[in-house]
C-alpha positions in Angstrom: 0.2 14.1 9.3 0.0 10.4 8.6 -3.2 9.4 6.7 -5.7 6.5 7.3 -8.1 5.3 5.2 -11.3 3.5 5.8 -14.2 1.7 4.2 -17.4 2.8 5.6 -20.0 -0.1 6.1 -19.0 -2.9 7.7 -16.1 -1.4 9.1 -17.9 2.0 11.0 -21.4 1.0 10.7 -23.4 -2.0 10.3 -23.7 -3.3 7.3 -26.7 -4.6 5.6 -27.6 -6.4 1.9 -30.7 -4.0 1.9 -27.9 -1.0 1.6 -28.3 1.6 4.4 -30.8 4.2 2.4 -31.3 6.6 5.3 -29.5 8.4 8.7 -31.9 6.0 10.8 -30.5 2.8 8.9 -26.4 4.1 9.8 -25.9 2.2 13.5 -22.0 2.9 14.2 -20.0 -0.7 15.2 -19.3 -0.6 18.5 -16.0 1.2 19.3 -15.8 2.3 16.0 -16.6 6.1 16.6 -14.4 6.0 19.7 -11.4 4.3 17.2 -11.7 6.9 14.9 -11.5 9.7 17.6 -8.5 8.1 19.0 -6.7 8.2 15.5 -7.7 12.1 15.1 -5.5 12.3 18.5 -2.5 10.6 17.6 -2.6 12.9 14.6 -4.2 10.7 11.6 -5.7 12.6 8.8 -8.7 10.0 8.9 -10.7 9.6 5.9 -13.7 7.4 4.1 -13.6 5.5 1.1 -16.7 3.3 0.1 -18.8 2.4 -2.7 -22.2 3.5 -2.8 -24.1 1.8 -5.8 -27.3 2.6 -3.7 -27.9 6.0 -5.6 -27.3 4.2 -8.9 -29.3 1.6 -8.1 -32.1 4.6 -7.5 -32.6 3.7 -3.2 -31.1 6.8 -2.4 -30.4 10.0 -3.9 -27.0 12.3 -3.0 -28.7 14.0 -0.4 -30.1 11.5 1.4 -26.0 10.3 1.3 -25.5 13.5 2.4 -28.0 13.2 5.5 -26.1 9.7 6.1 -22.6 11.4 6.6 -24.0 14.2 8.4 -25.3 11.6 11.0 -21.7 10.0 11.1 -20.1 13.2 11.3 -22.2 14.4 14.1 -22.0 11.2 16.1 -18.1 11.5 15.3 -18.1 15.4 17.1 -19.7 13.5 19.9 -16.7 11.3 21.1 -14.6 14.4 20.0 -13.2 13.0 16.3 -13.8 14.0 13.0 -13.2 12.9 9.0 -10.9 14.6 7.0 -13.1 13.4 4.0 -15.8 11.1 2.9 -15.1 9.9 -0.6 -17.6 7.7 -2.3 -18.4 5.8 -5.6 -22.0 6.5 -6.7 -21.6 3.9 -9.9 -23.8 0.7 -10.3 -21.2 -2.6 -10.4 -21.6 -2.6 -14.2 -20.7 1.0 -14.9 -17.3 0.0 -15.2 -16.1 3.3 -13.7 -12.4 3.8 -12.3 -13.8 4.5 -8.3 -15.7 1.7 -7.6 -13.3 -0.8 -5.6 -11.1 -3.0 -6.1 -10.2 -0.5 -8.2 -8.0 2.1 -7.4 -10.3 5.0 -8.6 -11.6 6.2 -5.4 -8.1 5.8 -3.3 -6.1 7.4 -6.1 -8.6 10.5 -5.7 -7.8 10.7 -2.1 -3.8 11.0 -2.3 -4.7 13.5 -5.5 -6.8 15.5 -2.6 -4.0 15.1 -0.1 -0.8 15.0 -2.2 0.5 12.2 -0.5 1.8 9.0 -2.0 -0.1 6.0 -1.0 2.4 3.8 -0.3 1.9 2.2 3.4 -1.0 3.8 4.1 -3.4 1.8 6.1 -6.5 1.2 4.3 -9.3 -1.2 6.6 -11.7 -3.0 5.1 -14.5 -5.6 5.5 -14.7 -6.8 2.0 -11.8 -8.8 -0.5 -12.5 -5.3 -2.9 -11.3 -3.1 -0.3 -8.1 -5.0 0.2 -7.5 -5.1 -3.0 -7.9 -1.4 -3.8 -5.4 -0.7 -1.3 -2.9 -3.2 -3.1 -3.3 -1.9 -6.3 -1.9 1.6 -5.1 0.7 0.0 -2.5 -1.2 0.9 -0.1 -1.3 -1.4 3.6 -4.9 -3.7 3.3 -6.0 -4.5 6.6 -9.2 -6.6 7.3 -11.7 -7.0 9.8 -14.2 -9.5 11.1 -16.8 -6.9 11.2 -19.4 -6.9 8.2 -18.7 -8.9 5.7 -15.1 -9.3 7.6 -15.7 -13.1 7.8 -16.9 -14.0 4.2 -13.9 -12.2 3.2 -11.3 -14.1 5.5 -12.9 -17.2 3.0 -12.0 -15.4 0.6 -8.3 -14.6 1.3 -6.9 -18.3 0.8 -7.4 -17.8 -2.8 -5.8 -14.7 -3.0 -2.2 -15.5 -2.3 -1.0 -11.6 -3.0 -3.6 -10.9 0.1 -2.6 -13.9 2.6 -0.5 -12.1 5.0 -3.0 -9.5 5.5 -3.7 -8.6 9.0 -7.0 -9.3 10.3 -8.5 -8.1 13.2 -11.8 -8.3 14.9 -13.0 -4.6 14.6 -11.8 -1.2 13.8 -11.0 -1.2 17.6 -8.7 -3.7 17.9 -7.0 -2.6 14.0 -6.6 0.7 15.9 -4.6 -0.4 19.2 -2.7 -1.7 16.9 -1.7 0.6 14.6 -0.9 3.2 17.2 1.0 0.7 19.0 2.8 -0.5 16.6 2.0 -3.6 16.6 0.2 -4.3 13.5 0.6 -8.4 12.7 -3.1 -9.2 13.4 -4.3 -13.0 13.5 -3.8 -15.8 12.0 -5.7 -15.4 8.8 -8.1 -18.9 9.5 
């Protein structure tokens, strides 16, 4: 079963600077839900990888992030998809930890939990640290507009390791064209 990974905020949900802190603050993207269901049919083992410094930070607790995933899940079972796993890093930026992205802590976790190799894999983001998680385990960085999507287009023209990364407008539109095939994206301006 072909694996998929994706960053949470930004990507699935809106974002927000303020964190989202409860199930009430988690508004899925449009399409997003519906993308994610569509992967679980072509057979994708669809999983979550995304920093959550909030419960460092002391906005949240664990179970409050718990309350959060059971909303996505729930809204998930709703269009008829599902997660294989959420995986998240709880660390504040300056706890230097191994799972907080860019580094490869969280993603090299997930192919631990799966026993797959990374290499390939799609991994969509909204955010230059997501891309270059995904990188740093060979992994296939894909970005969208969505979130902080723009900001980190910016971003990519001083990244020249990350300049051919496709770039789509949403998890929607990364997902048409993944299962078609057809996974060049836009220009990257």
């Amino acid at each position: 079963m072909p694996l998929i990974i994706l960053d949470r905020d930004g990507v699935i949900n809106k974002d927000s600077d303020d964190f989202i802190k409860s199930p009430q603050e988690f508004i899925p993207l449009s399409g997003s839900l519906e993308a994610i269901a569509r992967f679980n049919a072509a057979g994708y083992c669809v999983v979550v990888a995304t920093n959550q410094s909030g419960v460092a930070r002391g906005l949240f607790d664990v179970q409050m992030l718990d309350a959060i995933h059971h909303k996505l899940e729930k809204l998930l079972a709703a269009v008829g998809g599902h997660l294989e796993g959420i995986f998240y890093c709880p660390h504040a930026p300056d706890a230097d930890c191994n799972c907080r992205k860019p580094k490869p802590g969280l993603l090299q976790q997930i192919s631990r939990t799966f026993g797959t190799e990374l290499n390939g894999v799609p991994v969509i983001g909204d955010s230059l640290r997501d891309l270059q998680s995904a990188q740093a385990v060979g992994a296939t960085p894909i970005l969208v507009r969505t979130g902080k999507g723009e900001r980190s287009l910016a971003q990519l023209a001083e990244e020249p390791d990350l300049a051919n990364v496709p770039v789509f407008d949403d998890l929607a539109e990364a997902t048409d064209a993944l299962l078609t095939g057809k996974l060049t994206g836009k220009a990257n301006d």
